[in-house]
C-alpha positions as CSV (number, residue, x, y, z in Angstrom):
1,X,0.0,0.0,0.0
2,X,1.4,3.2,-0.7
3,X,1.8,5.8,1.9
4,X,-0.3,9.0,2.0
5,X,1.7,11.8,1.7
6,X,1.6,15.7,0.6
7,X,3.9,17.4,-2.4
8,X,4.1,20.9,-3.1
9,X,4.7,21.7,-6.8
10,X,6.4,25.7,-6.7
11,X,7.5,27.6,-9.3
12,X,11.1,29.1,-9.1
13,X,10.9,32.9,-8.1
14,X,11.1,35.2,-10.3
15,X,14.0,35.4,-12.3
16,X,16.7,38.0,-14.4
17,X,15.4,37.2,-17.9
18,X,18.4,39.1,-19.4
19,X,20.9,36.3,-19.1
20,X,20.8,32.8,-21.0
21,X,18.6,30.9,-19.5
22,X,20.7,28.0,-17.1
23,X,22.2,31.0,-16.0
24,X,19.3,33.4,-14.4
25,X,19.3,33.9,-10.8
26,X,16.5,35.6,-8.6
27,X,15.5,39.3,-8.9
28,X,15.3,41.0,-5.4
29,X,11.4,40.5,-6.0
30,X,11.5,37.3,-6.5
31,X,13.9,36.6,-3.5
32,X,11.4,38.7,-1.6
33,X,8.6,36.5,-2.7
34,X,10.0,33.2,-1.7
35,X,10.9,35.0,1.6
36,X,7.0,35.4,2.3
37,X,6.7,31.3,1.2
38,X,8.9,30.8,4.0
39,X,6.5,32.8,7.0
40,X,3.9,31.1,5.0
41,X,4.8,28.0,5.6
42,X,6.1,28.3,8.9
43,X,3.2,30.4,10.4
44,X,1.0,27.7,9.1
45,X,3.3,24.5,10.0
46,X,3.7,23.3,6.7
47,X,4.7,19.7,6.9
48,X,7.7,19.0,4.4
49,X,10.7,16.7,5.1
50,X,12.5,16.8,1.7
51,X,12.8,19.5,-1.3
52,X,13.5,18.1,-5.0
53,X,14.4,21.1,-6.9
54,X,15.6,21.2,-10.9
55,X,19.6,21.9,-11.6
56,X,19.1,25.6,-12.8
57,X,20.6,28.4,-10.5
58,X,16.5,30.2,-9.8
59,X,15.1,26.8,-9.4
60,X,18.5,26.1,-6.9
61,X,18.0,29.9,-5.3
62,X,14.7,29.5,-4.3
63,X,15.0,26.0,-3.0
64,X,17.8,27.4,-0.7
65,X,15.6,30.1,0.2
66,X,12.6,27.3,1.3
67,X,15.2,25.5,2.8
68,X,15.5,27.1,6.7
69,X,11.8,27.8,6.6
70,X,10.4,24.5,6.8
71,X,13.1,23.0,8.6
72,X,14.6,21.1,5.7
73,X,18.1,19.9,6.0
74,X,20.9,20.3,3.8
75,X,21.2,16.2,3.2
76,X,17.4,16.7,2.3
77,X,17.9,19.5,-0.4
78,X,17.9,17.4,-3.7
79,X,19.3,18.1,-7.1
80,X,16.8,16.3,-9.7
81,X,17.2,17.0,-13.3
82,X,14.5,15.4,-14.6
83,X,12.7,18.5,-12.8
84,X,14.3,20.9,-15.4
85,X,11.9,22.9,-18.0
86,X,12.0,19.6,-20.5
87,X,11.8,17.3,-17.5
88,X,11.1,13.2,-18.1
89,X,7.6,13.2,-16.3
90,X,7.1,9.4,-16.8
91,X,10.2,9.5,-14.4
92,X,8.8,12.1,-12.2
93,X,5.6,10.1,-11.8
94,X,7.7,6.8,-11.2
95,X,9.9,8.8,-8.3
96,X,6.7,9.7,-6.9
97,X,4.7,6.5,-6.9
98,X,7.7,5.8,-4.0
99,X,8.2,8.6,-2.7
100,X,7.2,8.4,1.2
101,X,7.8,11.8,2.7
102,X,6.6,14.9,1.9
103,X,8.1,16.8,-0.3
104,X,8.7,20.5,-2.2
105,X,9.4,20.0,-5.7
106,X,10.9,23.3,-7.1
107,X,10.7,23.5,-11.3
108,X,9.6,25.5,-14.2
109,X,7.1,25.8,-16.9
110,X,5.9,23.8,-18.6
111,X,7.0,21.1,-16.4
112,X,5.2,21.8,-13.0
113,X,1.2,22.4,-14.7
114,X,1.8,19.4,-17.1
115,X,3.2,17.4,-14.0
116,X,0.2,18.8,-12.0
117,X,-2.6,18.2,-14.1
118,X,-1.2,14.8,-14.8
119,X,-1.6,13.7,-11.2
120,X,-5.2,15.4,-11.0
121,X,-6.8,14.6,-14.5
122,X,-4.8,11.8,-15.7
123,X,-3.7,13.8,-19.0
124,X,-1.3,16.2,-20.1
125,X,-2.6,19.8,-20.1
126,X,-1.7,22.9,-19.7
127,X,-4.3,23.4,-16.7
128,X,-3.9,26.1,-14.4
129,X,-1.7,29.7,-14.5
130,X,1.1,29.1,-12.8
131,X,2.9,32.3,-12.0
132,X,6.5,33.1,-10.8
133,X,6.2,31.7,-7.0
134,X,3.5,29.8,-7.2
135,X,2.9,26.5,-5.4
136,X,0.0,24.3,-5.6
137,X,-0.3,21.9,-3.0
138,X,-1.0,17.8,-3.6
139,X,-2.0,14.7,-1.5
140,X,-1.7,11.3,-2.1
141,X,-4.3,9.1,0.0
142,X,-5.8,6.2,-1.4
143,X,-3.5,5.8,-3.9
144,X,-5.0,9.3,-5.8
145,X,-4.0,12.9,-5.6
146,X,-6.1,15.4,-4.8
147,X,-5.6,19.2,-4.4
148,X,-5.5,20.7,-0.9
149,X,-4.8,24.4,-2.3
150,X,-3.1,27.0,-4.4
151,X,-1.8,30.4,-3.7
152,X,0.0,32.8,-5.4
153,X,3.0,35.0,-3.9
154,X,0.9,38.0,-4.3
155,X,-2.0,36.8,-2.0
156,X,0.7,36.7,1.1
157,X,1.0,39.9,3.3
């Protein structure tokens, strides 16, 4: 039986568009941003034991960011590159059908709605807007995922 579980699916901050694109870091607003994840998830105890995040340096920022906020540690902070933009989701979904802690996944478009409404509808779609920041929230139980919510940096104070 497979273990009930939660995932988070975020969206790197937002990033420098200017350089090449393994090479954009954070802007100070999107530093700021994940900075407001963090109280988020520590205000509202935001269970998460591990953080997958894709090899590019915003995807790698904002992980790090995350990282102190909900008590991750270092030798939980995972480099993954099949989370990258072009990502393998059959082996995403195959990581996950084992996976048996909670876990923040930090990628890119299109990756993370694709990935998303895979586990929801069963089908690749483009499904929801997922802006710079964002983070919808999954939960395995039964051996489905359901959504539990989604927020947007801009809702947090």
């Amino acid at each position: 039986m497979v273990k009930n579980i939660s995932i988070y699916v975020m969206r790197h901050g937002e990033a420098d568009y200017s350089s090449k694109e393994g090479e954009r870091v954070l802007t100070q607003e999107g530093e700021e941003r994940i900075c407001r994840w963090g109280r988020f998830c520590d205000v509202n105890k935001v269970d998460c034991q591990s953080i997958w995040h894709s090899p590019l340096k915003r995807a790698v920022q904002t992980a790090s960011l995350m990282k102190d906020s909900l008590g991750v540690s270092s030798d939980q902070l995972e480099v993954k590159d099949f989370l990258s933009p072009d990502g393998d989701l059959d082996l995403i979904l195959r990581e996950l059908e084992v996976l048996d802690t909670s876990t923040l996944l930090v990628s890119h478009l299109p990756l993370v709605d694709i990935l998303v409404a895979r586990l929801l509808f069963g089908r690749e779609r483009e499904a929801f807007h997922y802006r710079v920041g964002a983070v919808i929230a999954l939960e395995r139980m039964y051996e489905r995922w359901y959504l539990n919510w989604m927020l947007h940096p801009e809702m947090l104070i």
